[in-house]
C-alpha positions as CSV (number, residue, x, y, z in Angstrom):
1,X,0.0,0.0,0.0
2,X,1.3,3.3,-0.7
3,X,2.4,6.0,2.2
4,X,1.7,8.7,-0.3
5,X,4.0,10.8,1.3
6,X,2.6,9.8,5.5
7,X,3.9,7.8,7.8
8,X,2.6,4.3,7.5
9,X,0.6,2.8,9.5
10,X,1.7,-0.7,11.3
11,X,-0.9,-3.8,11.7
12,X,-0.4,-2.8,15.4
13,X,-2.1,0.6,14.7
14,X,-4.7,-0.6,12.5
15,X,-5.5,-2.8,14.8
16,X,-6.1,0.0,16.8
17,X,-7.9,2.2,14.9
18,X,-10.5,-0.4,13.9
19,X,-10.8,-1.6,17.1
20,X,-11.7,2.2,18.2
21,X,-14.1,2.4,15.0
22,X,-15.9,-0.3,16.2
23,X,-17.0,1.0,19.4
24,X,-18.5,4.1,18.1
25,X,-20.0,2.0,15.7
26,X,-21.7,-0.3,18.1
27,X,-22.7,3.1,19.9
28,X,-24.4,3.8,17.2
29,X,-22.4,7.3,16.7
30,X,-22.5,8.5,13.7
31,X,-19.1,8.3,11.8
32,X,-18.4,12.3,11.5
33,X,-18.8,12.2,15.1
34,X,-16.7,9.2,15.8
35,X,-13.9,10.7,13.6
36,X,-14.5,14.3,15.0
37,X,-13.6,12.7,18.5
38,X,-10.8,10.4,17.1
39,X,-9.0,13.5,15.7
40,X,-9.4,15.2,19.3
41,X,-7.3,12.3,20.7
42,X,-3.2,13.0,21.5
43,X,-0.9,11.6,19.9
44,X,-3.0,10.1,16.4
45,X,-0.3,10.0,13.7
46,X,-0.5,11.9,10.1
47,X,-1.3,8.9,8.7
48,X,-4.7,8.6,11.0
49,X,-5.1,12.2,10.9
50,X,-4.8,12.0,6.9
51,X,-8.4,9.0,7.0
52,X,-10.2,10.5,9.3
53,X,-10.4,13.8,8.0
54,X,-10.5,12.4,4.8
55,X,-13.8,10.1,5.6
56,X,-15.2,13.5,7.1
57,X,-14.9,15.1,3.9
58,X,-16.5,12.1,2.1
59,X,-19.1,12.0,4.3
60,X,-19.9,15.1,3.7
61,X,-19.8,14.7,0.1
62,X,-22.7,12.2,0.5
63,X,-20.1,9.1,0.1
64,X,-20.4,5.9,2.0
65,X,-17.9,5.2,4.9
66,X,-16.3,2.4,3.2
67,X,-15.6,5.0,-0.1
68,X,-15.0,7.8,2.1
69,X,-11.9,5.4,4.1
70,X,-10.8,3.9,0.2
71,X,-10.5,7.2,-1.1
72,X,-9.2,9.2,2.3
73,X,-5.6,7.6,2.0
74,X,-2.9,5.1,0.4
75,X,-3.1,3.3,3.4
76,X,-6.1,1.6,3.4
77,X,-5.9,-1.5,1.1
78,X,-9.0,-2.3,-1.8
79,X,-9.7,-5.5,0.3
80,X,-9.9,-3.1,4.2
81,X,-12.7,-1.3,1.7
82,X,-14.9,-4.1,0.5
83,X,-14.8,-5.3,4.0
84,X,-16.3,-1.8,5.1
85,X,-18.7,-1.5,2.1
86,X,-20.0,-4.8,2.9
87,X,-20.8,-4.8,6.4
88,X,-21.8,-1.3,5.9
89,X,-24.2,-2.6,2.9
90,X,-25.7,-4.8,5.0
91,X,-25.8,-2.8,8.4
92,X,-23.3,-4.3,10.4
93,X,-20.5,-2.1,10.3
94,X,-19.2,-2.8,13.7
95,X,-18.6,-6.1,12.6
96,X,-16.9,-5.3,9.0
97,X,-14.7,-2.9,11.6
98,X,-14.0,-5.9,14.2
99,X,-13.5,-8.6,11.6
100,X,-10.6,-6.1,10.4
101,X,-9.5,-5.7,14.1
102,X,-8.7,-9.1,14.8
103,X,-7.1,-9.3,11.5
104,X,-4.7,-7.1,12.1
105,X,-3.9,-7.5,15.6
106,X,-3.3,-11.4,14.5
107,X,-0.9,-10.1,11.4
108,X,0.7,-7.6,14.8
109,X,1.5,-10.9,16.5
110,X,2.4,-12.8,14.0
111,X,5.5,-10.0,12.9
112,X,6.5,-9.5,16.4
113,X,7.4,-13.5,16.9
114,X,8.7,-13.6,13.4
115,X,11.1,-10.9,14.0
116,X,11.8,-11.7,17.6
117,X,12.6,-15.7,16.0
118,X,14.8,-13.9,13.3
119,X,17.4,-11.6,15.2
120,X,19.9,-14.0,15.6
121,X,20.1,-15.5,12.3
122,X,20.2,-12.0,11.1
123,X,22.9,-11.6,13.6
124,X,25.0,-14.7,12.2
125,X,24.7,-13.9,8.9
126,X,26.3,-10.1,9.7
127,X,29.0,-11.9,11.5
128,X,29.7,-15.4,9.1
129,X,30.1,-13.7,6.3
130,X,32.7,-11.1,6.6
131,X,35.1,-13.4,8.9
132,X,34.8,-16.3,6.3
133,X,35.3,-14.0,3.5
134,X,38.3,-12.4,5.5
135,X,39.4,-15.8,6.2
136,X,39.6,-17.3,2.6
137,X,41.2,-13.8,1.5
138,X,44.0,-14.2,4.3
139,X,44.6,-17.9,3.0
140,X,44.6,-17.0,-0.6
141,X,46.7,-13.8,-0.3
142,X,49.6,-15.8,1.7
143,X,52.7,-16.7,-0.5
144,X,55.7,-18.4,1.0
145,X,58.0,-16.6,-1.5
146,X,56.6,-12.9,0.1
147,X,55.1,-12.4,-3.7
148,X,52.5,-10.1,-3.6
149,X,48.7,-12.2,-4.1
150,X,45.1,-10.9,-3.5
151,X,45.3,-7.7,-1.4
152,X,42.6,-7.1,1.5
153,X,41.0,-4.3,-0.7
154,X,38.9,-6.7,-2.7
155,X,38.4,-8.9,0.4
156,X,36.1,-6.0,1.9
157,X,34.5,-6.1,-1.8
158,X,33.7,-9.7,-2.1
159,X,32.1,-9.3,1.8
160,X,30.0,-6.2,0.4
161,X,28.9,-8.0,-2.4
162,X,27.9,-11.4,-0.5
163,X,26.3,-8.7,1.9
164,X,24.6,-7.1,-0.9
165,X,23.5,-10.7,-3.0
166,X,21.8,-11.5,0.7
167,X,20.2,-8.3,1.0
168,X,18.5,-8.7,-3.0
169,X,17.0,-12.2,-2.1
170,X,15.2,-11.1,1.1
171,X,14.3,-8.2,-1.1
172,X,12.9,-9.8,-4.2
173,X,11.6,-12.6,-1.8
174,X,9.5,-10.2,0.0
175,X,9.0,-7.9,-3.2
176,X,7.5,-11.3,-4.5
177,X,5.3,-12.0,-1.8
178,X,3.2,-8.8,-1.7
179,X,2.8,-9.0,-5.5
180,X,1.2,-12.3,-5.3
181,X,-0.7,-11.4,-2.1
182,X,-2.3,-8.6,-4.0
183,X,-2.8,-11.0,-7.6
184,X,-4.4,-13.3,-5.5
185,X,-7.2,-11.1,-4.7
186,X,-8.2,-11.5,-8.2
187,X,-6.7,-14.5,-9.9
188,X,-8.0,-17.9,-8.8
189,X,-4.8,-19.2,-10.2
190,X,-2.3,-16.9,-7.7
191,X,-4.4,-17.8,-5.1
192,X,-4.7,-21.3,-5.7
193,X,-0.7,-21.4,-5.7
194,X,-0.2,-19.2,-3.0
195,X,-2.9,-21.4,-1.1
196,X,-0.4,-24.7,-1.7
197,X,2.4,-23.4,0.1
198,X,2.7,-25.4,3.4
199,X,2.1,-22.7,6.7
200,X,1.1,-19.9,4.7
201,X,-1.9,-21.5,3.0
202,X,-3.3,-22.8,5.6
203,X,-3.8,-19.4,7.2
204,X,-5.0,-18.2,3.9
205,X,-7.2,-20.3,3.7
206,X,-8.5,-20.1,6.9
207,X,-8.8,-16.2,7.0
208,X,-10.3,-15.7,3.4
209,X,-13.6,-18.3,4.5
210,X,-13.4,-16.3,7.8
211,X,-14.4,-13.5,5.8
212,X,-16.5,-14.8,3.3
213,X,-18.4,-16.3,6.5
214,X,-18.9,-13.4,8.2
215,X,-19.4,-11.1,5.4
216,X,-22.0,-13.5,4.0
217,X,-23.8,-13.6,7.3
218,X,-24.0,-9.9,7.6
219,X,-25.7,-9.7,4.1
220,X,-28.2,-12.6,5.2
221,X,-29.1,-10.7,8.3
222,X,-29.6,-7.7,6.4
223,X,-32.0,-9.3,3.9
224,X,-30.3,-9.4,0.7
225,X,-31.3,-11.9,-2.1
226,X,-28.9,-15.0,-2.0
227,X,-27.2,-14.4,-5.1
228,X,-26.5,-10.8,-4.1
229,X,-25.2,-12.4,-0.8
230,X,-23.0,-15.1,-2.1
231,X,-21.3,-13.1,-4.7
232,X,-21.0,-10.2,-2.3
233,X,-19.5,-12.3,0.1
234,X,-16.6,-13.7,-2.3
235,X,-16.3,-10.4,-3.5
236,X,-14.5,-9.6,0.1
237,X,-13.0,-12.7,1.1
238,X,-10.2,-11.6,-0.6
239,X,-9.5,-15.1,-2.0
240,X,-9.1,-14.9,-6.1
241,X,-10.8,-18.7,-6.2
242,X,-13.6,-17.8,-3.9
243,X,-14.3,-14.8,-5.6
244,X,-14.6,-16.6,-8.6
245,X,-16.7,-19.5,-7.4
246,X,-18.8,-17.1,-5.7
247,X,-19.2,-15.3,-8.6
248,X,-20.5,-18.4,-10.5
249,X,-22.1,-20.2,-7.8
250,X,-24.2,-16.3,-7.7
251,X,-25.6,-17.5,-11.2
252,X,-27.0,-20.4,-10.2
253,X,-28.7,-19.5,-7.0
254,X,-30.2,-16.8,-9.2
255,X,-31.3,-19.6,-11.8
256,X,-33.2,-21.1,-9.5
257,X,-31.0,-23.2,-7.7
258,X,-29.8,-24.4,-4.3
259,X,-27.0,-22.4,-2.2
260,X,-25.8,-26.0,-1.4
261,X,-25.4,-26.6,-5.5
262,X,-23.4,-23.8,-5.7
263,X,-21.2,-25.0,-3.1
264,X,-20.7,-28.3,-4.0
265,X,-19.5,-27.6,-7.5
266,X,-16.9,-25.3,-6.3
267,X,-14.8,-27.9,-4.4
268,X,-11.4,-26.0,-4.6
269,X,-12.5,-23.0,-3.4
270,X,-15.7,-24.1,-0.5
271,X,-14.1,-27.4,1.9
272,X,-16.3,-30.3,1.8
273,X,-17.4,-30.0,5.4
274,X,-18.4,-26.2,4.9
275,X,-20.3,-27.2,2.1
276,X,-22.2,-30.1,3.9
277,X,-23.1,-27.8,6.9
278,X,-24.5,-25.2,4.8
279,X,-26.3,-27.9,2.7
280,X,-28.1,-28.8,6.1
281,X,-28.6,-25.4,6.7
282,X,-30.0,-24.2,4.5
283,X,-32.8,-27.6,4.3
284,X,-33.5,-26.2,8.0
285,X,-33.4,-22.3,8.1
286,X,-30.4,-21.9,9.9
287,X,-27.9,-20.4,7.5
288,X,-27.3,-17.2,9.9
289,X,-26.3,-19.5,12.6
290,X,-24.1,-21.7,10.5
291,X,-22.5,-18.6,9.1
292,X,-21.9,-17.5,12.5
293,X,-20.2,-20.8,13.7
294,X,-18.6,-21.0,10.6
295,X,-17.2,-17.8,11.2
296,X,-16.2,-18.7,14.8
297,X,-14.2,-21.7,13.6
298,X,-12.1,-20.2,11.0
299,X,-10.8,-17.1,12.9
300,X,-9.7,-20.5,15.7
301,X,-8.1,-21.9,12.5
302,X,-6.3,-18.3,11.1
303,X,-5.4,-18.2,15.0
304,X,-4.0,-21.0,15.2
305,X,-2.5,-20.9,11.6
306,X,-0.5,-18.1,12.1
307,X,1.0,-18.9,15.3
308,X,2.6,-21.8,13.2
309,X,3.4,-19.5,10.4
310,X,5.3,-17.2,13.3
311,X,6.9,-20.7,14.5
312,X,8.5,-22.0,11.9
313,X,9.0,-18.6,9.4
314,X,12.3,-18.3,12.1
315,X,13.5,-21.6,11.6
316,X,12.8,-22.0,8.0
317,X,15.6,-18.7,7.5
318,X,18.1,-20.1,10.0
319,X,18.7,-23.1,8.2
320,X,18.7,-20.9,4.7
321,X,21.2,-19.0,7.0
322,X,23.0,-21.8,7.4
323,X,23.5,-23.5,4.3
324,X,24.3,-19.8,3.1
325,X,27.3,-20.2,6.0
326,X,28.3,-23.6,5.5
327,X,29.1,-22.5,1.9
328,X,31.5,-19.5,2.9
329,X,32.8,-21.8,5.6
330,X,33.4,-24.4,2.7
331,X,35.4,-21.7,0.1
332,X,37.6,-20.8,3.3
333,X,38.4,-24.0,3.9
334,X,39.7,-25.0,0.1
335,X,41.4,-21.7,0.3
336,X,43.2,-23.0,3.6
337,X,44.0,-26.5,1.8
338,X,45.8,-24.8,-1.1
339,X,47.5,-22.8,1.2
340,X,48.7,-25.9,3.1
341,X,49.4,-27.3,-0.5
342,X,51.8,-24.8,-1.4
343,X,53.3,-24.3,2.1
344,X,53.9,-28.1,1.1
345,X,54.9,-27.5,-2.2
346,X,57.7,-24.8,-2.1
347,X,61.0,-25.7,-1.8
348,X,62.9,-23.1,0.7
């Protein structure tokens, strides 16, 4: 998401803000009031400063909240909107702005432990490669005959650039990552790929139905057709294959057919079991409290998801650390050898 120009806001702040959105929501203040009273508050940041005076002047414009917060800055993301604009749609904002509370304070978590896990591999990696790449320059630039070899000048270059080659894979790596993440939104294909990586699909998974869930329940309880519901719901789940399932599955609720049809022929997008307790469901006129339990379960399962992701996202860079050490350790000890060799070698 682009800064354009602020201060960007961390998960932790978001989590924050929505969390603070939510209570004047369930209060039933009006927004201009809520964001009159948030800009009051010490110590809010240019970046919050920057939305809520921009939702006041949407507001104002006659422009819904969820357009008013898209359009007010660079911070907030397409998919922070739909989730707004949906539970606004369907009178539930509180819930569009505590859904994106959790989120956020579960992304806050996540970061902290991964960083926390990562500072000493980040630590050996500052300190393995400059004394192996010292080391194998010292070996190589030894000559028993006092001749002149490699000088230590372009031992400080080779460490710069090893420095610099581990520096442009974290960056393309991460780079990477948040151009799928966003491609995924829309592509069924992204998503499906970035949904087979072991750890971080699992919590994908598990937060895009989350969302669909709740999101879909909010326009049930608000009376919106089915169709309207279903694709409205994939819409803001984030999830390129639900989206496009929903999509479809919107045609043929509107054709006449089941909610449990259109489920059930979208098997790589809805899991089995989801699909089965909405089929029952919706046979006994209980979809808003499946929804709701559905909803319940998956933010256990992003929970418990990401805690894994913050586990092993540490230990999965300490042994690419390590194998990234274990090769310098290797080129330092053949330059030793053939310094050993021609120590061996030279005739006195």
């Amino acid at each position: 998401m682009a800064s354009l120009g602020m201060s960007g806001l961390s998960a932790k702040v978001k989590s924050q803000m929505y969390s603070s959105l939510e209570k004047y929501a369930r209060s039933a203040m009006g927004m201009e009031k809520a964001c009159e009273s948030l800009l009051q508050q010490p110590r809010v940041s240019r970046a919050e400063r920057t939305i809520y005076e921009g939702m006041l002047v949407g507001l104002s414009a006659g422009k819904s909240i969820g357009e008013s917060m898209g359009r007010a800055s660079g911070e907030i993301s397409a998919l922070e909107g739909e989730v707004i604009s949906a539970a606004e749609e369907g009178g539930m904002l509180e819930k569009g702005f505590g859904h994106l509370a959790e989120y956020f304070r579960r992304v806050d978590r996540t970061r902290r432990r991964i960083l926390k896990g990562l500072t000493y591999p980040i630590v050996l990696v500052h300190i393995a490669v400059p004394a192996t790449t010292l080391a194998a320059t010292a070996f190589r630039s030894f000559s028993p005959d006092g001749a002149s070899t490699t000088g230590y000048g372009s031992a400080f270059e080779e460490m710069g650039k090893n420095m610099l080659i581990a520096y442009a894979i974290i960056a393309v790596i991460f780079l990477l990552a948040r151009f799928l993440a966003r491609a995924a939104r829309s592509s069924a294909t992204v998503d499906a790929f970035l949904n087979g990586i072991p750890l971080i699909g699992k919590a994908r998974k598990a937060t895009a139905m989350e969302r669909f869930s709740q999101v879909f329940e909010i326009f049930l309880l608000a009376g919106k057709k089915m169709s309207d519901s279903l694709s409205g719901a994939g819409t803001a789940s984030g999830s390129g294959l639900i989206r496009r399932a929903s999509l479809r599955g919107a045609k043929i609720v509107a054709g006449g057919e089941s909610l449990a049809t259109a489920l059930y022929s979208a098997r790589s997008a809805f899991p089995n079991d989801f699909a089965r307790g909405m089929d029952s469901a919706e046979h006994s006129g209980q979809l808003d409290r499946e929804l709701a339990e559905w909803g319940q379960f998956y933010s256990e399962s992003a929970r418990d998801a990401m805690e894994q992701v913050a586990e092993w996202t540490p230990k999965l860079f300490y042994w690419g650390i390590l194998v990234l050490v274990a090769v310098l350790i290797i080129r330092a000890g053949l330059a030793y050898r053939d310094l050993l060799q021609n120590l061996i070698n030279f005739s006195f």
